[in-house]
C-alpha atoms as an extended CHARMM CRD file, in Angstrom:
* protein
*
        69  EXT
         1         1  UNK       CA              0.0000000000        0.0000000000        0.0000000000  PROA      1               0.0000000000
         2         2  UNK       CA              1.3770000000        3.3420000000       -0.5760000000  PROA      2               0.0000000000
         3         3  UNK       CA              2.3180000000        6.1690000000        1.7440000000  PROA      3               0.0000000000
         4         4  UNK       CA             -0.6690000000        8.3470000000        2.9440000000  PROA      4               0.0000000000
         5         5  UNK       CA             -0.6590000000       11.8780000000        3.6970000000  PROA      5               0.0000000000
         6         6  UNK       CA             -3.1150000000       11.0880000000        6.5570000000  PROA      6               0.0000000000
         7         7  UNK       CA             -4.3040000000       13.4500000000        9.2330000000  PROA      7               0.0000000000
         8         8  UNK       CA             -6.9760000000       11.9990000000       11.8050000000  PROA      8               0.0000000000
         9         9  UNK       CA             -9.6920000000       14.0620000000       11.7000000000  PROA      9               0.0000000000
        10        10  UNK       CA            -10.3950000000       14.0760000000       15.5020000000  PROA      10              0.0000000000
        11        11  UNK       CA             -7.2190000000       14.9230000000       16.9590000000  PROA      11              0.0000000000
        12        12  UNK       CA             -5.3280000000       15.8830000000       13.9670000000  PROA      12              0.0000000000
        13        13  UNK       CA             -2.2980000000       13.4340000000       14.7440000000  PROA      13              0.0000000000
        14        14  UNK       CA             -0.3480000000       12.2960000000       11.4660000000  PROA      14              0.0000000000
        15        15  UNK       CA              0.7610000000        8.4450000000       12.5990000000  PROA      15              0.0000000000
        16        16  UNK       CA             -1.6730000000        5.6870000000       11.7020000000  PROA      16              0.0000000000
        17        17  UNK       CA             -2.0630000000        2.0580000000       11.1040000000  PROA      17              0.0000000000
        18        18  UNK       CA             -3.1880000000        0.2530000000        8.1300000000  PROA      18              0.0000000000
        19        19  UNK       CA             -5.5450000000       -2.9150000000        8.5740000000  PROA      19              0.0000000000
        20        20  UNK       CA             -7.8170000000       -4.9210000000        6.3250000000  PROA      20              0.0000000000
        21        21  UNK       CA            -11.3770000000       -6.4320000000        7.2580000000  PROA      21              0.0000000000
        22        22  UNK       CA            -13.5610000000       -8.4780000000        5.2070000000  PROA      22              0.0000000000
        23        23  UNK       CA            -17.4680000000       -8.7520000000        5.1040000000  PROA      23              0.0000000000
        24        24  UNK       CA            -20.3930000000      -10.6010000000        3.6970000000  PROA      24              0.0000000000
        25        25  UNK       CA            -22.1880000000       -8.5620000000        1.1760000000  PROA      25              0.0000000000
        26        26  UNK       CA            -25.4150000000      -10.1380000000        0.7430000000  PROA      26              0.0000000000
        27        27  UNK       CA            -28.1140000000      -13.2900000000        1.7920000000  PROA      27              0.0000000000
        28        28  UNK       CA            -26.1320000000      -15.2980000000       -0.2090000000  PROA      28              0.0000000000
        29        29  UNK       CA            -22.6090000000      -14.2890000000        0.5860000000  PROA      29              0.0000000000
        30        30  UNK       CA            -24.2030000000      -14.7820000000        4.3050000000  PROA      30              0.0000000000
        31        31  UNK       CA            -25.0830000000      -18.4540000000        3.8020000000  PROA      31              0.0000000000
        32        32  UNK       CA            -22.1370000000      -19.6810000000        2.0130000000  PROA      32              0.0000000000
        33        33  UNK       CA            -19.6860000000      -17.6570000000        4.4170000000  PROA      33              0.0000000000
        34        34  UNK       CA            -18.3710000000      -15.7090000000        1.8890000000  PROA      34              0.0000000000
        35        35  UNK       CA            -16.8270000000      -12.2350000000        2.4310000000  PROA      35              0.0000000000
        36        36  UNK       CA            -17.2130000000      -10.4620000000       -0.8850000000  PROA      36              0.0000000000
        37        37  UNK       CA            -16.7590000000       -7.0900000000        0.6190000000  PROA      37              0.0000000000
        38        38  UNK       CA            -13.1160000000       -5.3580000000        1.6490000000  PROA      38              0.0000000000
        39        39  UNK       CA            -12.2280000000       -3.0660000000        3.4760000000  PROA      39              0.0000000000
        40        40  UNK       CA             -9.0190000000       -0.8460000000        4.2410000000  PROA      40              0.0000000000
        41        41  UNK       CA             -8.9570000000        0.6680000000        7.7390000000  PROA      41              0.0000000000
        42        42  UNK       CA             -6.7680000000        3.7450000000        9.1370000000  PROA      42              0.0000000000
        43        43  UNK       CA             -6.4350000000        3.8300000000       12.3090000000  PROA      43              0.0000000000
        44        44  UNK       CA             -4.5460000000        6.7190000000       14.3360000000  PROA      44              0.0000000000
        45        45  UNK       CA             -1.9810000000        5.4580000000       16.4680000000  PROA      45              0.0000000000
        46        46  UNK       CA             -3.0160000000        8.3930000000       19.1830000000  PROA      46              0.0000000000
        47        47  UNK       CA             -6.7700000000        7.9470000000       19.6850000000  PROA      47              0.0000000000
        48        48  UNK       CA             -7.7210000000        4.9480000000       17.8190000000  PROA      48              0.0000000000
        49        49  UNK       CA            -10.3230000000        6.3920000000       15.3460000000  PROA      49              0.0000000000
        50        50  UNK       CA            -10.6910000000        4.3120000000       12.6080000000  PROA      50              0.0000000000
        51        51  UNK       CA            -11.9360000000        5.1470000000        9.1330000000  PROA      51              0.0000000000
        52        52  UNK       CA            -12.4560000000        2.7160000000        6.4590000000  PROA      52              0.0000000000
        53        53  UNK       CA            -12.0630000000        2.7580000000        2.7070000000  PROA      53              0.0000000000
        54        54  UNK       CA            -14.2030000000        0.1900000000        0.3430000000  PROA      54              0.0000000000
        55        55  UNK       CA            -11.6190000000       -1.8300000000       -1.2360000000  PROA      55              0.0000000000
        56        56  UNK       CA            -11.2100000000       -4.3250000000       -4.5830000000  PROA      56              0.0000000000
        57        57  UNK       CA            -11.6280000000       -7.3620000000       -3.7390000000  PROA      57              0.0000000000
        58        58  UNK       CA            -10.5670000000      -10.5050000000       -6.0440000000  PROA      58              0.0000000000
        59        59  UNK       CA            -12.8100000000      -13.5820000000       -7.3790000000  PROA      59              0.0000000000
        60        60  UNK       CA             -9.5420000000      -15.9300000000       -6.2650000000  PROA      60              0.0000000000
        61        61  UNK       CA             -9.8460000000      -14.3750000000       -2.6980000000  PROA      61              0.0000000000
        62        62  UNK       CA            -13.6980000000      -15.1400000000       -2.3790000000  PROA      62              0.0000000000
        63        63  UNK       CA            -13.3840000000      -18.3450000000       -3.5500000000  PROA      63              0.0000000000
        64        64  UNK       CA            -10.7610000000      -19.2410000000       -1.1960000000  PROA      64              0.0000000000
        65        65  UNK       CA            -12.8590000000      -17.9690000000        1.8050000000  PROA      65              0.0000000000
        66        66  UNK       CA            -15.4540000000      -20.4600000000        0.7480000000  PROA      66              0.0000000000
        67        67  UNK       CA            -13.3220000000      -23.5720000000        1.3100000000  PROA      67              0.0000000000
        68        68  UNK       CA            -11.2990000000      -22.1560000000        3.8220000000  PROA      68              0.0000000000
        69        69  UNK       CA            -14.2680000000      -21.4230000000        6.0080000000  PROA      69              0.0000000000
């Protein structure tokens, strides 16, 4: 991931962390236990607000959450 000229928006401090979540989409991605959806979270390293970004995720990904889940 690249550098980001990040400021948190509630205390204006300029370190953060970068994380990634993944959740189900829809009915369908619910009952096969398939995360479709990803997400990129900031979070500042001085008072833990966290924003997240809507990522890409891939077909190979989804289908490896299927068997691996």
């Amino acid at each position: 991931m690249q550098h980001l000229n990040y400021q948190c928006p509630k205390c204006r401090w300029n370190q953060y962390e970068i994380g990634e979540i993944r959740a189900a989409g829809g009915f369908w991605s619910k009952i096969f236990d398939v995360q479709g959806q990803k997400f990129t979270a900031v979070i500042c390293r001085q008072c833990r607000y966290t924003e997240f970004f809507k990522a890409d995720s891939s077909a190979l990904g989804n289908v490896f959450d299927f068997f691996t889940n």
